[in-house]
py3Dmol code that shows the C-alpha trace and the ligand (Angstrom):
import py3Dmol

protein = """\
ATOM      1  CA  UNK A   1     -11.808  25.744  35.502  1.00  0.00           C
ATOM      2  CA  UNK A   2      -9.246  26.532  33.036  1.00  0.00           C
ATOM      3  CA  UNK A   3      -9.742  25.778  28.959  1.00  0.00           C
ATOM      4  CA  UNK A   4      -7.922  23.327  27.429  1.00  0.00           C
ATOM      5  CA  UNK A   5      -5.533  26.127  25.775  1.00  0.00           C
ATOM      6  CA  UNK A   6      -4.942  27.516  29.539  1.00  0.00           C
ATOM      7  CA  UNK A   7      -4.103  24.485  30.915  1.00  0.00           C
ATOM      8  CA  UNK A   8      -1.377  23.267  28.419  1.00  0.00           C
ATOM      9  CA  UNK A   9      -0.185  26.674  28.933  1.00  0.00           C
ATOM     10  CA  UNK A  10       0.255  25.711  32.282  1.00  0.00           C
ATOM     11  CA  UNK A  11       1.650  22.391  31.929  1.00  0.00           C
ATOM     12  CA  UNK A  12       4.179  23.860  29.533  1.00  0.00           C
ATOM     13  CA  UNK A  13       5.448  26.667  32.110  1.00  0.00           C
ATOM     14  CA  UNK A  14       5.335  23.855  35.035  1.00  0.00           C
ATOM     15  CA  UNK A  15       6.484  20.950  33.331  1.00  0.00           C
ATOM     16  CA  UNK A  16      10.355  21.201  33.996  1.00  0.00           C
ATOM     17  CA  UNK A  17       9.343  22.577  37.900  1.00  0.00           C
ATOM     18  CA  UNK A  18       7.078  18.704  37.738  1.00  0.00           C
ATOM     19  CA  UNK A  19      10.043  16.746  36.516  1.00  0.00           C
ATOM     20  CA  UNK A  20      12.693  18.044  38.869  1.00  0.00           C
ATOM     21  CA  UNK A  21       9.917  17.702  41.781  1.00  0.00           C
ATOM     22  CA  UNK A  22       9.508  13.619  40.874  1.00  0.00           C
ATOM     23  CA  UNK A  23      13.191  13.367  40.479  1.00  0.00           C
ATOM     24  CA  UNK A  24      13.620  14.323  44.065  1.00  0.00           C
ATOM     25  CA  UNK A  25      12.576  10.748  45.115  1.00  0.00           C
ATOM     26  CA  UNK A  26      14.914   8.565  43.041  1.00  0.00           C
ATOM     27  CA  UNK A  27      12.279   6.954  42.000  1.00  0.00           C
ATOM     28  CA  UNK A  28      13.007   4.559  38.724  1.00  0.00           C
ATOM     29  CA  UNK A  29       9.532   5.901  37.472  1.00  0.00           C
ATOM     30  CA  UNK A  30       9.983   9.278  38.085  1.00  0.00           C
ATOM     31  CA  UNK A  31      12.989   9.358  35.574  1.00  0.00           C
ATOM     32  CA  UNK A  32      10.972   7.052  32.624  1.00  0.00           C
ATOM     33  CA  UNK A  33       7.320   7.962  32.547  1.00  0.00           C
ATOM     34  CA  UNK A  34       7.671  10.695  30.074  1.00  0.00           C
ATOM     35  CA  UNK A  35       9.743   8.610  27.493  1.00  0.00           C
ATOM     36  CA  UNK A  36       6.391   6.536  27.669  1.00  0.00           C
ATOM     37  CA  UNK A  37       3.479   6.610  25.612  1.00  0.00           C
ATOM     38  CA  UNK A  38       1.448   9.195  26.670  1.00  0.00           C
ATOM     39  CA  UNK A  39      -2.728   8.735  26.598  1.00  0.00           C
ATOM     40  CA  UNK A  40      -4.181  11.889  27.291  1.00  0.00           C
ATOM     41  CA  UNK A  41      -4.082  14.859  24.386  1.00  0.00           C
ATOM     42  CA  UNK A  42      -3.987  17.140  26.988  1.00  0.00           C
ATOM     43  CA  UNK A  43      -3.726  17.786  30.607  1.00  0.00           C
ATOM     44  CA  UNK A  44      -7.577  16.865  31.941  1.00  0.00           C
ATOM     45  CA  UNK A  45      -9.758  18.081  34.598  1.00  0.00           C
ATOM     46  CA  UNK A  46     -10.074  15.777  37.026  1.00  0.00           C
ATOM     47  CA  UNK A  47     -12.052  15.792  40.206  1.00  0.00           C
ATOM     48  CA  UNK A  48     -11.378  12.107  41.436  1.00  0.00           C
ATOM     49  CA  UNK A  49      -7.848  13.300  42.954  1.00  0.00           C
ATOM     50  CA  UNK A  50      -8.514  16.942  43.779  1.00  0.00           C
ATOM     51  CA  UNK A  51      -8.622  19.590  41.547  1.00  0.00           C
ATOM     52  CA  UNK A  52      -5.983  18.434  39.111  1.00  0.00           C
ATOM     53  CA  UNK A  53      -5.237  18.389  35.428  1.00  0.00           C
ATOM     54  CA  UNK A  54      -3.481  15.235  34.625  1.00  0.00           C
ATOM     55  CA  UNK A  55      -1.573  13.385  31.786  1.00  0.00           C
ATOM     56  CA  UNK A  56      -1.760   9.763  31.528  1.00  0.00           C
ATOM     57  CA  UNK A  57       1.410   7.376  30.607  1.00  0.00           C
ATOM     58  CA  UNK A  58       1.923   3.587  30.441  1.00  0.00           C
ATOM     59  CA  UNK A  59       4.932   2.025  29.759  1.00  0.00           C
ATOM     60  CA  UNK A  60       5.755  -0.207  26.737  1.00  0.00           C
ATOM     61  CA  UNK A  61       4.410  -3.770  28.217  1.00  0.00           C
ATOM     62  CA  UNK A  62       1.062  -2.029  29.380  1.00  0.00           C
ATOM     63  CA  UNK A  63       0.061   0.382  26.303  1.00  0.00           C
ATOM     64  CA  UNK A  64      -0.727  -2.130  24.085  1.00  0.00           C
ATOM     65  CA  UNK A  65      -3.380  -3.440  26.348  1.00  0.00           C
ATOM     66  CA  UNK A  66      -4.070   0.151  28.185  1.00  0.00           C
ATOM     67  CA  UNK A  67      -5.050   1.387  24.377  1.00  0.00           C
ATOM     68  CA  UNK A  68      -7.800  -0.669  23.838  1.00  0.00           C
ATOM     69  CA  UNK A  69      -9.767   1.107  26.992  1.00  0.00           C
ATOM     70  CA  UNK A  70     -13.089  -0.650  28.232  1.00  0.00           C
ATOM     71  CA  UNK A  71     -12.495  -3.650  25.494  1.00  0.00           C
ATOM     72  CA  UNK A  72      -8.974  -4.685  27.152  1.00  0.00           C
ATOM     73  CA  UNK A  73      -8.589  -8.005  28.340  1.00  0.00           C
ATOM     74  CA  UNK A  74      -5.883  -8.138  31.090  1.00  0.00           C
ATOM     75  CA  UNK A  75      -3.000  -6.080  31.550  1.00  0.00           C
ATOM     76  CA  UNK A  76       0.291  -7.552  31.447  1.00  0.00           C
ATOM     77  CA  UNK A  77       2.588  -8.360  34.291  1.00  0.00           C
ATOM     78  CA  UNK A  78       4.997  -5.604  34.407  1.00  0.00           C
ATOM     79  CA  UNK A  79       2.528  -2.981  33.515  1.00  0.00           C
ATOM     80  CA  UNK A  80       2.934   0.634  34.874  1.00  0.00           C
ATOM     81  CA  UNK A  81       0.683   3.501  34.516  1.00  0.00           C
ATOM     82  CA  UNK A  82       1.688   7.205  35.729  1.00  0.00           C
ATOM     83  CA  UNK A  83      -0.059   9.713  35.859  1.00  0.00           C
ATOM     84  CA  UNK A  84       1.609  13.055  36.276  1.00  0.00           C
ATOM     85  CA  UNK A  85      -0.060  16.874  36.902  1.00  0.00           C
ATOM     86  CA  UNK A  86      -0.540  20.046  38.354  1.00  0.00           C
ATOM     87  CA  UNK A  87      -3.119  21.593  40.998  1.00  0.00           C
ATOM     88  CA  UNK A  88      -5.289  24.625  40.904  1.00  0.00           C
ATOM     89  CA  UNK A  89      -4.938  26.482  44.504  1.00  0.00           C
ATOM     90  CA  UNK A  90      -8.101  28.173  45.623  1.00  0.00           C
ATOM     91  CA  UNK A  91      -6.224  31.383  45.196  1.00  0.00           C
ATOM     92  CA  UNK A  92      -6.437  30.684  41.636  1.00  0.00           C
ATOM     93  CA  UNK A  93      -2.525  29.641  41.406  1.00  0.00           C
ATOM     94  CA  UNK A  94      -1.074  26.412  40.014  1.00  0.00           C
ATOM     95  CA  UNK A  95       1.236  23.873  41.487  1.00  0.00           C
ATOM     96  CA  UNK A  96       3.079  21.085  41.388  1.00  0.00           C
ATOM     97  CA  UNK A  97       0.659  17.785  41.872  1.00  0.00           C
ATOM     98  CA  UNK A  98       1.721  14.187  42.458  1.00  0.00           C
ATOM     99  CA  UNK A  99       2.575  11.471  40.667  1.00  0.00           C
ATOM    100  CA  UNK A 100       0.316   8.845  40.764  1.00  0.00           C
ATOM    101  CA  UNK A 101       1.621   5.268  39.762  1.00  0.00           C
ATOM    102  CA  UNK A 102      -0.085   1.688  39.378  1.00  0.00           C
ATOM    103  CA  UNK A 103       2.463  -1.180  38.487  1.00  0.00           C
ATOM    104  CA  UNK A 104       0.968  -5.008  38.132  1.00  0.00           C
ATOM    105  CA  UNK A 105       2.918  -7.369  40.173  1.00  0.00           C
ATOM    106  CA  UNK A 106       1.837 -11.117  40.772  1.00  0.00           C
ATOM    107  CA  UNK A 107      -1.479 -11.363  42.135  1.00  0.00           C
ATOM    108  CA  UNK A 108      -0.488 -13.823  45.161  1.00  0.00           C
ATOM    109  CA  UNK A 109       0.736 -11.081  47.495  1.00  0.00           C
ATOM    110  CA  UNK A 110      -2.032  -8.124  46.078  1.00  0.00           C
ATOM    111  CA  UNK A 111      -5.093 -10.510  45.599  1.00  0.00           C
ATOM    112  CA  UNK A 112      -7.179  -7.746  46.982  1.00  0.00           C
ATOM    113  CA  UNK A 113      -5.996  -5.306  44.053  1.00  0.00           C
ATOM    114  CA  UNK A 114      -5.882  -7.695  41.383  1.00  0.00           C
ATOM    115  CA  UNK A 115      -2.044  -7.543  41.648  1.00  0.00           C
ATOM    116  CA  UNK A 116      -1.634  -3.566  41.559  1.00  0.00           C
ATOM    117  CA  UNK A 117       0.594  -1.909  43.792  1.00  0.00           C
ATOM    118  CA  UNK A 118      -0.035   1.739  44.076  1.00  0.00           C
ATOM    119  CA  UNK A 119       2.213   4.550  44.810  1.00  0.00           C
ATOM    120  CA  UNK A 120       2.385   8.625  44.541  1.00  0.00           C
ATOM    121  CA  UNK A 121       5.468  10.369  44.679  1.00  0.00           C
ATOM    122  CA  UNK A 122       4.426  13.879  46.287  1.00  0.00           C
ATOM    123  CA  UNK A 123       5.783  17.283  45.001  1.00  0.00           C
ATOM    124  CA  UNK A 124       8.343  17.487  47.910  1.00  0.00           C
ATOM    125  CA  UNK A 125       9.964  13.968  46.393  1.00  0.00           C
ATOM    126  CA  UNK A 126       8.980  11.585  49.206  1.00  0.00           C
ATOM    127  CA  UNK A 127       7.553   8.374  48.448  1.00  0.00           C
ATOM    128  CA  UNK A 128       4.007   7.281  49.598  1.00  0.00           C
ATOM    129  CA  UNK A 129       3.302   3.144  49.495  1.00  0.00           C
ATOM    130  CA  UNK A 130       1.918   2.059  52.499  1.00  0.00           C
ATOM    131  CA  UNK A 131      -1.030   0.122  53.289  1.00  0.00           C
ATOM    132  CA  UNK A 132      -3.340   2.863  53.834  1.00  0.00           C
ATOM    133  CA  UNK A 133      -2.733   4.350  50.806  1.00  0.00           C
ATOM    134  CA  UNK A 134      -3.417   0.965  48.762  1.00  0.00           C
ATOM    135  CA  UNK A 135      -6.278   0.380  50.530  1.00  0.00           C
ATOM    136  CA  UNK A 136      -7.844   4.010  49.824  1.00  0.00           C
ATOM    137  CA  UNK A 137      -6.783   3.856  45.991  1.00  0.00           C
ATOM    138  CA  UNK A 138      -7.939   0.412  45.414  1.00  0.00           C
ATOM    139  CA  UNK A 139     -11.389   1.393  47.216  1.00  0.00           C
ATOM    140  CA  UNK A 140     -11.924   3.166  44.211  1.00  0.00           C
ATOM    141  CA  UNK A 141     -10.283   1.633  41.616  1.00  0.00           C
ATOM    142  CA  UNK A 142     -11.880  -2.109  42.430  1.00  0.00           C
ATOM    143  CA  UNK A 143     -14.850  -0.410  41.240  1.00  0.00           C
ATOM    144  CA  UNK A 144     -13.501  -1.002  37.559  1.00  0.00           C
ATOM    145  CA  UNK A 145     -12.470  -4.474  38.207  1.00  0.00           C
ATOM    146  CA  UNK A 146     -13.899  -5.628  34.716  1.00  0.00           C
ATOM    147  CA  UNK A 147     -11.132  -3.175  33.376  1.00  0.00           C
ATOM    148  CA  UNK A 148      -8.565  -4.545  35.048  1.00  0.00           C
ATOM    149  CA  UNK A 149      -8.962  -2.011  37.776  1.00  0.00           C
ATOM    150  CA  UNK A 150      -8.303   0.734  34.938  1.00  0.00           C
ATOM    151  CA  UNK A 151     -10.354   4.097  34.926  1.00  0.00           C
ATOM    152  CA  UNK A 152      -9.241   5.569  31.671  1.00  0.00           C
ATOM    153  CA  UNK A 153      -9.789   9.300  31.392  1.00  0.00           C
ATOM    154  CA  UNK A 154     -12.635  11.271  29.824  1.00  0.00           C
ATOM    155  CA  UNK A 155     -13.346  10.226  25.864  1.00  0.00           C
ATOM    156  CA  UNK A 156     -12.367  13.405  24.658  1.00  0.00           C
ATOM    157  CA  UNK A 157      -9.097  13.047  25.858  1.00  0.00           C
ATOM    158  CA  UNK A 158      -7.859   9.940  24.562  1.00  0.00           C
ATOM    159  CA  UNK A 159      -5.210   9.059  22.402  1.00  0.00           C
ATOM    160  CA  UNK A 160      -4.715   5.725  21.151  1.00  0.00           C
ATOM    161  CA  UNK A 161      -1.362   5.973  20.975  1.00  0.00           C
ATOM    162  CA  UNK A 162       1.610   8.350  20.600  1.00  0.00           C
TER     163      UNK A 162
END
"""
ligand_1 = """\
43
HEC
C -12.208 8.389 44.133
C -11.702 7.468 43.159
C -10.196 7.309 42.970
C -9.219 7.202 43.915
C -9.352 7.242 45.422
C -7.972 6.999 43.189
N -8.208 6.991 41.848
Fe -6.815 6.724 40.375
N -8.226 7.047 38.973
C -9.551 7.349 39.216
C -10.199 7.721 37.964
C -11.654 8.137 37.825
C -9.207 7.622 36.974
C -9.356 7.960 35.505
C -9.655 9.419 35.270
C -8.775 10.302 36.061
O -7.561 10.272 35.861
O -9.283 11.027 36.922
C -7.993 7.167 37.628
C -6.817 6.895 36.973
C -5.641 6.499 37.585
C -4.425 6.116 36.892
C -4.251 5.949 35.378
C -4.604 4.511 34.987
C -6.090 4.261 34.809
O -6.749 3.779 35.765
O -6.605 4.561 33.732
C -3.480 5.883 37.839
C -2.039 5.468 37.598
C -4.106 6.097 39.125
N -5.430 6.469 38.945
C -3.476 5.960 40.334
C -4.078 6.155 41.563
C -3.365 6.105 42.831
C -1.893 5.802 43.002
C -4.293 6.370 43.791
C -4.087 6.491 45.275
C -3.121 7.477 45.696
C -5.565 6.581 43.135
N -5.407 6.443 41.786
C -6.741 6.849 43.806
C -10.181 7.294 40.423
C -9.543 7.198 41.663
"""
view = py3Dmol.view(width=600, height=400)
view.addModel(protein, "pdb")
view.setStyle({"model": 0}, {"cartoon": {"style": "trace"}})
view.addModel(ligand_1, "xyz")
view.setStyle({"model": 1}, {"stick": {}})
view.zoomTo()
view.show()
């Protein structure tokens, strides 16, 4: 497990290798999510998608909600989260990790997911969407329905804003 030093020093050397890797997929969120405001002070450890250090974004019409955490009410229409990252190999190396994204549509067609569509742009550019995968995120993120489906990262990572 790297410190908190190591792994911005990681981020840092990946980051432009991360944003060229999104960019493959043409992806309108792959070219905005880091002009964003960005939630986490630092890439996290996180063990609920691998072994991955992630940064959390939202986009202006989600982070004034997303910045209240557990006492949000709803999030807006509109609203996008992404969260970008890198992996730690077994060999010890680092990589390029997905980008995870959540964007609240109208609830009629997503009633399951309270209106969130999910998708993950892989490290090779292509586009994941399908059913499967909503059904596997939402498995877990249903689980924080009273947050508007929203997991928030560890405490000592937050930011309010920036
Ligand atoms: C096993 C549980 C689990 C699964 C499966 C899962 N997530 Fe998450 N997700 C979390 C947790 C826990 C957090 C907050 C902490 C973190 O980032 O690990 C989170 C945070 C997020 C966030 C930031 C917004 C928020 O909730 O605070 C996005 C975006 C996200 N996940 C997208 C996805 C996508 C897309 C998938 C499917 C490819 C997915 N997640 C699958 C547990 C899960």
């Amino acid at each position: 497990m790297l410190t908190d030093g190591e792994a911005v020093a990681v981020y840092d050397c990946l980051k432009d290798d991360i944003r060229r890797a999104y960019l493959k997929s043409d992806h309108p969120v792959a070219r905005e999510f880091r002009s964003w405001g960005r939630f986490s002070s630092s890439p996290y450890p996180a063990d609920a998608h691998g072994s991955r250090y992630l940064l959390n974004y939202a986009n202006a019409l989600a982070a004034p909600e997303y910045r209240k955490y557990e006492d949000l009410d709803e999030m807006p229409l509109g609203s996008i989260l992404a969260k970008e990252g890198f992996v730690q190999q077994h060999d010890g190396s680092n990589g390029v990790g997905p980008l995870f994204i959540m964007e609240k549509k109208s609830t009629g067609a997503l009633a399951d997911s309270g209106g969130w569509h999910y998708a993950m742009i892989m490290p090779n550019g292509m586009i994941r969407a399908d059913r499967g995968l909503q059904k596997f995120c939402n498995d877990c993120h249903q689980h924080a329905d009273d947050d508007d489906f929203m997991m928030f990262m560890p405490d000592e990572y937050r930011v309010s804003a920036k």
